[in-house]
PDB file with SEQRES, HELIX, SHEET and CRYST1 records, atoms N, CA, C and O in Angstrom:
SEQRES   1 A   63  UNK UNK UNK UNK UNK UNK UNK UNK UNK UNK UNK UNK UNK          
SEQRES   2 A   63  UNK UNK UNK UNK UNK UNK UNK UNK UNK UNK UNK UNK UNK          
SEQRES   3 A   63  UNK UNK UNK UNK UNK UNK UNK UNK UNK UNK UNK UNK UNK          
SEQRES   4 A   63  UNK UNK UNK UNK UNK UNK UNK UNK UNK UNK UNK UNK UNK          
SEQRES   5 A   63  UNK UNK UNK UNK UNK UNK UNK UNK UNK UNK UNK                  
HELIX    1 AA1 UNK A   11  UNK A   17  1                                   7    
HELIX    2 AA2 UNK A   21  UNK A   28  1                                   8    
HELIX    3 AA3 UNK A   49  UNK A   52  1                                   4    
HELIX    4 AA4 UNK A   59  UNK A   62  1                                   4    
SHEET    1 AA1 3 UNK A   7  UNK A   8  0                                        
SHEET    2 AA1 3 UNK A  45  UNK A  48 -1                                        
SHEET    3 AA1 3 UNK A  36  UNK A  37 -1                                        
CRYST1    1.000    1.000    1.000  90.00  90.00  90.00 P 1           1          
ATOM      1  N   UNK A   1      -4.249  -8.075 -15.570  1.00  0.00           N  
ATOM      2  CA  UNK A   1      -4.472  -6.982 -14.636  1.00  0.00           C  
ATOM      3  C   UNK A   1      -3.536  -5.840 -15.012  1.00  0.00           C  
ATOM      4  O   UNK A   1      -2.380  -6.262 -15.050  1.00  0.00           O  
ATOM      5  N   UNK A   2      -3.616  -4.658 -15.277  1.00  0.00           N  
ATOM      6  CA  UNK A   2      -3.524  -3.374 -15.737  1.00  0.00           C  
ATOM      7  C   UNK A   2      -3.165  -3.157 -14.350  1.00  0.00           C  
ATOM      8  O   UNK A   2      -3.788  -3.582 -13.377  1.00  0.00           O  
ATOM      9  N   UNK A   3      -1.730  -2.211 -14.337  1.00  0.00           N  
ATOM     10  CA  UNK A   3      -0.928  -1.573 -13.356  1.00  0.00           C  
ATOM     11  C   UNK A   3      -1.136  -0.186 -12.919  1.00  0.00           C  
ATOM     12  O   UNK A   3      -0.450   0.643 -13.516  1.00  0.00           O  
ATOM     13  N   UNK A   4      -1.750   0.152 -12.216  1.00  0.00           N  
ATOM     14  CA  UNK A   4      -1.910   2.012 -11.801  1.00  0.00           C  
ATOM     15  C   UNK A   4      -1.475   3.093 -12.525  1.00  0.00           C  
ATOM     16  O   UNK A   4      -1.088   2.400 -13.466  1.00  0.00           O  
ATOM     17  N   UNK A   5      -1.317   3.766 -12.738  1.00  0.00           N  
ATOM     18  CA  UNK A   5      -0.328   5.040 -13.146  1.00  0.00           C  
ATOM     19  C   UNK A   5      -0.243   5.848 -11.587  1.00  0.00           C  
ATOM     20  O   UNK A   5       0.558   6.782 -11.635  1.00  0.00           O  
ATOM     21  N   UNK A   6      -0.974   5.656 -10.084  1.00  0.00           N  
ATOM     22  CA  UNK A   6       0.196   6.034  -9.323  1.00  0.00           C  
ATOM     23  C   UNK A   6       1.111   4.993  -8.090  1.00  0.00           C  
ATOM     24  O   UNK A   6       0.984   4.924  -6.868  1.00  0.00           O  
ATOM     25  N   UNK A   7       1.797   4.465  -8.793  1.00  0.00           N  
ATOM     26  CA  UNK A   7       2.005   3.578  -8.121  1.00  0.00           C  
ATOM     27  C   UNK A   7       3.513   4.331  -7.166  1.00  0.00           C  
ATOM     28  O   UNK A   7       4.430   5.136  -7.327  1.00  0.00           O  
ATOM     29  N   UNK A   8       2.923   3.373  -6.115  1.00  0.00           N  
ATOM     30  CA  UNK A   8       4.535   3.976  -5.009  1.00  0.00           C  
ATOM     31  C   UNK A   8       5.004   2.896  -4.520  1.00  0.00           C  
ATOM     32  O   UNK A   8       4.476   1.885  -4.984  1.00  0.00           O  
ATOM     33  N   UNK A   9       6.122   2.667  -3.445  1.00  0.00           N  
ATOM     34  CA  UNK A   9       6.453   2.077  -2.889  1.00  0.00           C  
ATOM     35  C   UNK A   9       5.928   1.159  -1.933  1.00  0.00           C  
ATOM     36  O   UNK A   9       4.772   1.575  -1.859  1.00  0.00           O  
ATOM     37  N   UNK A  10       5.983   0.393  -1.313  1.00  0.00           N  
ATOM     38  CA  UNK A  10       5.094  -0.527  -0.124  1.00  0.00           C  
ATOM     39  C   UNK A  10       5.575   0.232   1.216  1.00  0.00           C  
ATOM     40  O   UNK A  10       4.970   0.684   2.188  1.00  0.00           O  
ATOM     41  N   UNK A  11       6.967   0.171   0.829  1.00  0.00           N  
ATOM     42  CA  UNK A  11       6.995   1.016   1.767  1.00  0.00           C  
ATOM     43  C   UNK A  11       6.749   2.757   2.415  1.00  0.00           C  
ATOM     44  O   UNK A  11       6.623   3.255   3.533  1.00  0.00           O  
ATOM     45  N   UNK A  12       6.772   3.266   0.994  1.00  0.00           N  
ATOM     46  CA  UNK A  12       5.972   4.485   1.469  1.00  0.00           C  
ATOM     47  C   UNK A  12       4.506   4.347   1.543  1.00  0.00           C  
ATOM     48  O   UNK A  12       3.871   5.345   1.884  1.00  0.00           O  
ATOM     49  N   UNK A  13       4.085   3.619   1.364  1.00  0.00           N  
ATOM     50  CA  UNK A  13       2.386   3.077   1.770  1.00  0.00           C  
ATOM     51  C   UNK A  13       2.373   2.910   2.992  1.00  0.00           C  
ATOM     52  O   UNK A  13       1.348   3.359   3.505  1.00  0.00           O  
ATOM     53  N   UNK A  14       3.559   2.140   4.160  1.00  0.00           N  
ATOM     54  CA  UNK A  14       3.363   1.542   4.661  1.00  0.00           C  
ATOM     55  C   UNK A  14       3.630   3.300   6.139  1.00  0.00           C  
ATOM     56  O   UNK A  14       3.156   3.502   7.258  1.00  0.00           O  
ATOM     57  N   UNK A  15       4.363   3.918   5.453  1.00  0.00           N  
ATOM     58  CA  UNK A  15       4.481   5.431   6.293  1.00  0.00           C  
ATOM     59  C   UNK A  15       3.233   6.038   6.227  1.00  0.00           C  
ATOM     60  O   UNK A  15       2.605   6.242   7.266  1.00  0.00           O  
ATOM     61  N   UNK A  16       2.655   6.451   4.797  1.00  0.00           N  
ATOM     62  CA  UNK A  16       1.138   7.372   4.929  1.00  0.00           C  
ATOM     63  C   UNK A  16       0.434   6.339   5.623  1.00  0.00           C  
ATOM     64  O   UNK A  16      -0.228   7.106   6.322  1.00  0.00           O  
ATOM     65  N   UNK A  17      -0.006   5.026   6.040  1.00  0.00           N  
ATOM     66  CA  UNK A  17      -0.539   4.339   6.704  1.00  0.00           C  
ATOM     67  C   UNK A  17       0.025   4.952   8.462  1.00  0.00           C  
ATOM     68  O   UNK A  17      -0.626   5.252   9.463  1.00  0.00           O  
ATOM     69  N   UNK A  18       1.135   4.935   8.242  1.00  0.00           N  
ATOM     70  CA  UNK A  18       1.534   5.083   9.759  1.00  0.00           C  
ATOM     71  C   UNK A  18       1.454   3.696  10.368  1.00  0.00           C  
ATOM     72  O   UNK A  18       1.377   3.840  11.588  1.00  0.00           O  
ATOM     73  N   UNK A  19       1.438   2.315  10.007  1.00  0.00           N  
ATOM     74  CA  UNK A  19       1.445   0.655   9.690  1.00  0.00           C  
ATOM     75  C   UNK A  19       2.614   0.417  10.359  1.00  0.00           C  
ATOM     76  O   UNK A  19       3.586   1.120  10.082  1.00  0.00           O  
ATOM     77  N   UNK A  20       2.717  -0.552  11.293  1.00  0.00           N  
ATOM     78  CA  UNK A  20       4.496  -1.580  11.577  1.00  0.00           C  
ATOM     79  C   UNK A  20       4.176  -2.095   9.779  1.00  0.00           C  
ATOM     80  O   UNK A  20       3.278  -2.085   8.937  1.00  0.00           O  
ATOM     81  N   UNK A  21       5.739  -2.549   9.980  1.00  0.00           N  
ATOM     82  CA  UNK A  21       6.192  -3.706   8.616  1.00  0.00           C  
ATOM     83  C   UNK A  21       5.241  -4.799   8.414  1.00  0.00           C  
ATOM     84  O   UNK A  21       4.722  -5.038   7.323  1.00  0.00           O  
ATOM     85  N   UNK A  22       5.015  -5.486   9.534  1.00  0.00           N  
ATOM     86  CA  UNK A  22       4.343  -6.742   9.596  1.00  0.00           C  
ATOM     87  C   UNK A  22       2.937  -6.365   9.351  1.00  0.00           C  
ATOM     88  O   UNK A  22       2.197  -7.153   8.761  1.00  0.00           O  
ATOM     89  N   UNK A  23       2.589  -5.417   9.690  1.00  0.00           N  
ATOM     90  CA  UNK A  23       1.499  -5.201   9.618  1.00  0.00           C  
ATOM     91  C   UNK A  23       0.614  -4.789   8.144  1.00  0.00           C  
ATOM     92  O   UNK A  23      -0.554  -4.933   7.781  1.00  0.00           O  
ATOM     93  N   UNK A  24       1.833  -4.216   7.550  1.00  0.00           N  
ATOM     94  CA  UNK A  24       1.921  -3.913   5.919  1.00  0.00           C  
ATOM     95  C   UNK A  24       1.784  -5.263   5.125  1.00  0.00           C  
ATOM     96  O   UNK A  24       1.023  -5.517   4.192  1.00  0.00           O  
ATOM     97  N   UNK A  25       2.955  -6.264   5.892  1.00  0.00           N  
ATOM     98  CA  UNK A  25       2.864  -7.296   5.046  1.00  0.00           C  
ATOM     99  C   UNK A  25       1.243  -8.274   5.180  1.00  0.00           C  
ATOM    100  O   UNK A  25       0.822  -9.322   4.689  1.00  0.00           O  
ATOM    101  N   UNK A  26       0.878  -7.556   5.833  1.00  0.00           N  
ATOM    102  CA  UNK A  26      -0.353  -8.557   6.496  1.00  0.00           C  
ATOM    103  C   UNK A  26      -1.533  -8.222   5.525  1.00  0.00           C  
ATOM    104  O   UNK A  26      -2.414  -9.052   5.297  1.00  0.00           O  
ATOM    105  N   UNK A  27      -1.520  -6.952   4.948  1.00  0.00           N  
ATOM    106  CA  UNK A  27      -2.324  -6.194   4.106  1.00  0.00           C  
ATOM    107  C   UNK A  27      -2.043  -6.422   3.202  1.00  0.00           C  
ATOM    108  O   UNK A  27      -3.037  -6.153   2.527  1.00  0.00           O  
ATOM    109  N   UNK A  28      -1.163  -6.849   2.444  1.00  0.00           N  
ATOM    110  CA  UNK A  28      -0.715  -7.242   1.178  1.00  0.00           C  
ATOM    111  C   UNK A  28      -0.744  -8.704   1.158  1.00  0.00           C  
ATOM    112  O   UNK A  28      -0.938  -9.088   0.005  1.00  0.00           O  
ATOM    113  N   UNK A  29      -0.632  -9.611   1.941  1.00  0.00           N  
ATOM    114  CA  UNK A  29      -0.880 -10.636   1.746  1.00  0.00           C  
ATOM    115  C   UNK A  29      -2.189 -11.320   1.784  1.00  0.00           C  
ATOM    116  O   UNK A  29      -2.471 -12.438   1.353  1.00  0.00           O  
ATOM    117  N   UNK A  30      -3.013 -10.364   2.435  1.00  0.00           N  
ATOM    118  CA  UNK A  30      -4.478 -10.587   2.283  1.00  0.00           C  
ATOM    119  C   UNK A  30      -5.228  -9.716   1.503  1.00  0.00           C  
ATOM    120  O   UNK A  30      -6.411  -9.462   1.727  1.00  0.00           O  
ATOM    121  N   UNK A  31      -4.417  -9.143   0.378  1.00  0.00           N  
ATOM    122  CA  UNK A  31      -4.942  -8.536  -0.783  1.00  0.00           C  
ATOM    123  C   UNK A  31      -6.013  -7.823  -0.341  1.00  0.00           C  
ATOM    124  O   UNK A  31      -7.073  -7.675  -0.949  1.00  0.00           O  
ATOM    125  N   UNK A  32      -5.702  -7.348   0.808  1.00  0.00           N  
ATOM    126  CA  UNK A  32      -6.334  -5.401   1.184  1.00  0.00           C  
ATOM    127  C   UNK A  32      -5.696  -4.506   0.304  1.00  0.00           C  
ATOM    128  O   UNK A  32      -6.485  -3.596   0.049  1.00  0.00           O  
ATOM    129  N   UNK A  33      -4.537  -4.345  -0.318  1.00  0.00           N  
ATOM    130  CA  UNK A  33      -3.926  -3.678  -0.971  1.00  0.00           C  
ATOM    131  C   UNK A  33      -3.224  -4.290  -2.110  1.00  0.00           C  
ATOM    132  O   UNK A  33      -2.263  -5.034  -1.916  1.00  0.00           O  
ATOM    133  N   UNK A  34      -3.611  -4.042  -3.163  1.00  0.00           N  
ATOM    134  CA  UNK A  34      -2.928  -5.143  -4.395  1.00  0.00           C  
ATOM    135  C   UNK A  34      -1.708  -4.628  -4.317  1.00  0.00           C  
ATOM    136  O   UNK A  34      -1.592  -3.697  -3.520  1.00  0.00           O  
ATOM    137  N   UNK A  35      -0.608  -5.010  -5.003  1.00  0.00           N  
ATOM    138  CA  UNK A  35       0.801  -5.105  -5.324  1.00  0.00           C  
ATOM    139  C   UNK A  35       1.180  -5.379  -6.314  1.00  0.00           C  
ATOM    140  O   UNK A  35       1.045  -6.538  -6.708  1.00  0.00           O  
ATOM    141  N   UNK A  36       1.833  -4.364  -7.133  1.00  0.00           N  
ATOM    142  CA  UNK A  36       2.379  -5.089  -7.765  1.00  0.00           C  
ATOM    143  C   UNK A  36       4.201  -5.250  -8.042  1.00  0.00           C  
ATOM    144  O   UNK A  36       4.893  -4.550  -7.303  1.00  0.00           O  
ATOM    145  N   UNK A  37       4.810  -5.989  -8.895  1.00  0.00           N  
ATOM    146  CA  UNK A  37       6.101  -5.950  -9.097  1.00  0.00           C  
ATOM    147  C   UNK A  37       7.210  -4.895  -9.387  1.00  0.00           C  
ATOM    148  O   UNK A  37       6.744  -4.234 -10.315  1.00  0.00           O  
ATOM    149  N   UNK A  38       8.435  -4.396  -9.071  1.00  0.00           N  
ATOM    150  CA  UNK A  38       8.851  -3.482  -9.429  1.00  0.00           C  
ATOM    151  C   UNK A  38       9.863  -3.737 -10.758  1.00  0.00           C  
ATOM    152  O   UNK A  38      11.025  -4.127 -10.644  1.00  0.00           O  
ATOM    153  N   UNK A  39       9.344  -3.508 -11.753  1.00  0.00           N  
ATOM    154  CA  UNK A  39       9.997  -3.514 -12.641  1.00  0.00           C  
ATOM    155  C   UNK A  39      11.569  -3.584 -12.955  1.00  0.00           C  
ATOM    156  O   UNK A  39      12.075  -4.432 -13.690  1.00  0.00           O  
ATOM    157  N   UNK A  40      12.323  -2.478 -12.231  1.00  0.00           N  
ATOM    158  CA  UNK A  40      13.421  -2.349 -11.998  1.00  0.00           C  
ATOM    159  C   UNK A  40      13.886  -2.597 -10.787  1.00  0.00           C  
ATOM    160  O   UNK A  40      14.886  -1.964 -10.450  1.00  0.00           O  
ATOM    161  N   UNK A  41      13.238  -3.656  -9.739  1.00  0.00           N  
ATOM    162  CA  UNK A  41      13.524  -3.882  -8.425  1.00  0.00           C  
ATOM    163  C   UNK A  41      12.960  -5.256  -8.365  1.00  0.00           C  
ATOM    164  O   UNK A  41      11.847  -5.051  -8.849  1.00  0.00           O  
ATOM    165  N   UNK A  42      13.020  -6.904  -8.001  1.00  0.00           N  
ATOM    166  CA  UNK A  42      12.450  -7.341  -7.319  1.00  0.00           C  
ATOM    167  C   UNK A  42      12.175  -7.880  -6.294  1.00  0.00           C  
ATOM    168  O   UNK A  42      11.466  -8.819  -5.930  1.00  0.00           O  
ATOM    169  N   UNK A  43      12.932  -7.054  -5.794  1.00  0.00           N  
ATOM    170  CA  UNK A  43      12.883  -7.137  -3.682  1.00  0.00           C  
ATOM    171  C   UNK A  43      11.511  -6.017  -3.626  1.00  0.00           C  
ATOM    172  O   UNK A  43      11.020  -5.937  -2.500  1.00  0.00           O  
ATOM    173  N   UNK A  44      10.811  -5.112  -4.752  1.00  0.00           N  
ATOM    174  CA  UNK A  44      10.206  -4.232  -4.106  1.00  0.00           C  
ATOM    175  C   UNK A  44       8.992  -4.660  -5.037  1.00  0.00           C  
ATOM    176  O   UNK A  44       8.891  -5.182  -6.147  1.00  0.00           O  
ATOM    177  N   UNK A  45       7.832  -4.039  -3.742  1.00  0.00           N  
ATOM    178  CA  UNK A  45       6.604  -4.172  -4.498  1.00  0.00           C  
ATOM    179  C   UNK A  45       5.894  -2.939  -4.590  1.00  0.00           C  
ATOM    180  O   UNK A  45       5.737  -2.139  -3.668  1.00  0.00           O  
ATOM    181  N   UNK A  46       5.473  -2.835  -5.764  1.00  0.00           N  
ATOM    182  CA  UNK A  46       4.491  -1.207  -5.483  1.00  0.00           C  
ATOM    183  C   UNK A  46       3.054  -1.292  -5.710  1.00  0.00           C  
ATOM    184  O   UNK A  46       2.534  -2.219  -6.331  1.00  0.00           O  
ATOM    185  N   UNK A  47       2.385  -0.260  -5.172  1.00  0.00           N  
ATOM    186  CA  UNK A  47       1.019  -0.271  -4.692  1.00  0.00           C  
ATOM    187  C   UNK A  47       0.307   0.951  -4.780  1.00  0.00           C  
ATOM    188  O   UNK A  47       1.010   1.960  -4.840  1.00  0.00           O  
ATOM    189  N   UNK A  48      -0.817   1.086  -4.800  1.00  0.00           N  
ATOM    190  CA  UNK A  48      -1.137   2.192  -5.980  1.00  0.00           C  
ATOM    191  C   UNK A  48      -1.429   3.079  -4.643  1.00  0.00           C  
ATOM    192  O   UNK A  48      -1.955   2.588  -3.644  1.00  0.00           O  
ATOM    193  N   UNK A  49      -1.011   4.496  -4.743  1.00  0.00           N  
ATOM    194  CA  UNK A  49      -1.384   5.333  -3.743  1.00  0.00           C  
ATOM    195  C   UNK A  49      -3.126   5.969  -3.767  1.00  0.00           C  
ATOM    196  O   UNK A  49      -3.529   6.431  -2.700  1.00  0.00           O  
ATOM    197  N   UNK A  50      -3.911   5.972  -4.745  1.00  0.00           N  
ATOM    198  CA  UNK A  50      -5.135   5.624  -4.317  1.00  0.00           C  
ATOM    199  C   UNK A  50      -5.745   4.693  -3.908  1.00  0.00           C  
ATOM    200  O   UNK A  50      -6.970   4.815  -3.869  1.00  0.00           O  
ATOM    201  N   UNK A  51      -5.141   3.450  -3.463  1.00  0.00           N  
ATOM    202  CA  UNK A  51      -6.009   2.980  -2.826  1.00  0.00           C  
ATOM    203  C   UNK A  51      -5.693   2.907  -1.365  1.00  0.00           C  
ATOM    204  O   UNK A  51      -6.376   2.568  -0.398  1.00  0.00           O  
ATOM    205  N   UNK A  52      -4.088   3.448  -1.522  1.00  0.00           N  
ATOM    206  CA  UNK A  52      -3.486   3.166   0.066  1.00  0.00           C  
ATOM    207  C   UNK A  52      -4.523   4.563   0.724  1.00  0.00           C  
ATOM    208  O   UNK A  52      -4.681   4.560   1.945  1.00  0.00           O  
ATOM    209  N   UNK A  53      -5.057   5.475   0.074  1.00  0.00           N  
ATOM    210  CA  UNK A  53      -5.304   6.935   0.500  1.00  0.00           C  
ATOM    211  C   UNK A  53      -6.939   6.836   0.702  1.00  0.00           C  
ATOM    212  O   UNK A  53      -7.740   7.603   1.237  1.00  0.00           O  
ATOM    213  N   UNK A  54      -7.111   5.386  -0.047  1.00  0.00           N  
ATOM    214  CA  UNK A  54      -9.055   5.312   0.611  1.00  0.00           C  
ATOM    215  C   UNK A  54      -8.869   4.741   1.681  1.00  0.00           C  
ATOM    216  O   UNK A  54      -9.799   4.886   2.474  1.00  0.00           O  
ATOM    217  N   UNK A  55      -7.627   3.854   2.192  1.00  0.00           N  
ATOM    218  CA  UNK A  55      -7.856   3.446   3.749  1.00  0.00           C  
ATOM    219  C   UNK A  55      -7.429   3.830   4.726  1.00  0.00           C  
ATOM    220  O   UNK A  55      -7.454   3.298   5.836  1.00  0.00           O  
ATOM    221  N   UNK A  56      -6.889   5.035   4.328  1.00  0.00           N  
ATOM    222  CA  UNK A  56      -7.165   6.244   5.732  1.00  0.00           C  
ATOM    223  C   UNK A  56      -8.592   7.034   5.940  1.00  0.00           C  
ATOM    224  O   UNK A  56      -9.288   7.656   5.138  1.00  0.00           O  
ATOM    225  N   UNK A  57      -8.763   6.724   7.502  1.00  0.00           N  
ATOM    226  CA  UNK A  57     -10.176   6.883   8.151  1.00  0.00           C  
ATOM    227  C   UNK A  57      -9.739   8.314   8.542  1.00  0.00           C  
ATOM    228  O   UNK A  57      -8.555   8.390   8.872  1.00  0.00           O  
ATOM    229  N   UNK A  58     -10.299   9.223   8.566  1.00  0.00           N  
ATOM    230  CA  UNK A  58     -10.036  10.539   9.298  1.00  0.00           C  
ATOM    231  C   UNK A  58     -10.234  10.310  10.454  1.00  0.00           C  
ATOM    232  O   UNK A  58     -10.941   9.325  10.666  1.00  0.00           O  
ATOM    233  N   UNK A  59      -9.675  11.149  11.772  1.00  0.00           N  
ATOM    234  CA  UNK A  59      -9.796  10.708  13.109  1.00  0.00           C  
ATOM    235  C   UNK A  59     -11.026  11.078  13.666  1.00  0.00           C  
ATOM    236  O   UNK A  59     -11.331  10.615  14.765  1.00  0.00           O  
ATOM    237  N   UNK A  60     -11.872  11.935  13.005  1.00  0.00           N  
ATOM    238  CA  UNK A  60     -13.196  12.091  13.717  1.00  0.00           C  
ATOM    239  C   UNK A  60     -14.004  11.094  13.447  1.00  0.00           C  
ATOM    240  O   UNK A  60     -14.705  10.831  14.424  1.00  0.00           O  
ATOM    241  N   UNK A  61     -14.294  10.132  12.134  1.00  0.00           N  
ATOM    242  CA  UNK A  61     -14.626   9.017  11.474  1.00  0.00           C  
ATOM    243  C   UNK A  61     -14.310   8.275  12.883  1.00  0.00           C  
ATOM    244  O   UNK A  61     -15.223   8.388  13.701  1.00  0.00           O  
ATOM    245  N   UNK A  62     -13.034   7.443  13.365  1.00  0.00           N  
ATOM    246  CA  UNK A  62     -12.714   6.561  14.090  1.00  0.00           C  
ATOM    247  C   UNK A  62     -13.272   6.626  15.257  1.00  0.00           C  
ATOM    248  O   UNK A  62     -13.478   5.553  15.825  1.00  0.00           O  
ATOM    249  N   UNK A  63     -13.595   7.660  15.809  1.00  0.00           N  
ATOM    250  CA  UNK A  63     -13.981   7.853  16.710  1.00  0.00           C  
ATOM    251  C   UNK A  63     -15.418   7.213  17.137  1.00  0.00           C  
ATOM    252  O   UNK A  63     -15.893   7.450  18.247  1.00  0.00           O  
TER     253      UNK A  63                                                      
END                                                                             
């Protein structure tokens, strides 16, 4: 599996989501959002910001 070129943080995924923690981890553990390893980190996981940016619904959508 081939790694993104935009990959970000989980946790800044987990802000443009506007997501609790748990709730992040809940998405990543049910591979709604792949993850991957941080190279130079491995307490951190990163996650590609296009896909975190297809699962924002616009608010007229939700409605």
């Amino acid at each position: 599996m081939s790694m993104p070129d935009d990959l970000i943080t989980a946790t800044a995924a987990r802000k443009l989501l506007g997501v609790s923690p748990l709730k992040m981890t809940r998405l990543l553990k049910e591979g709604v959002i792949r993850h991957f390893p941080d190279p130079l980190d491995d307490r951190k996981k990163l996650v590609s910001k296009g896909e975190v940016l297809a699962l924002i619904v616009p608010k007229a959508e939700a409605a």
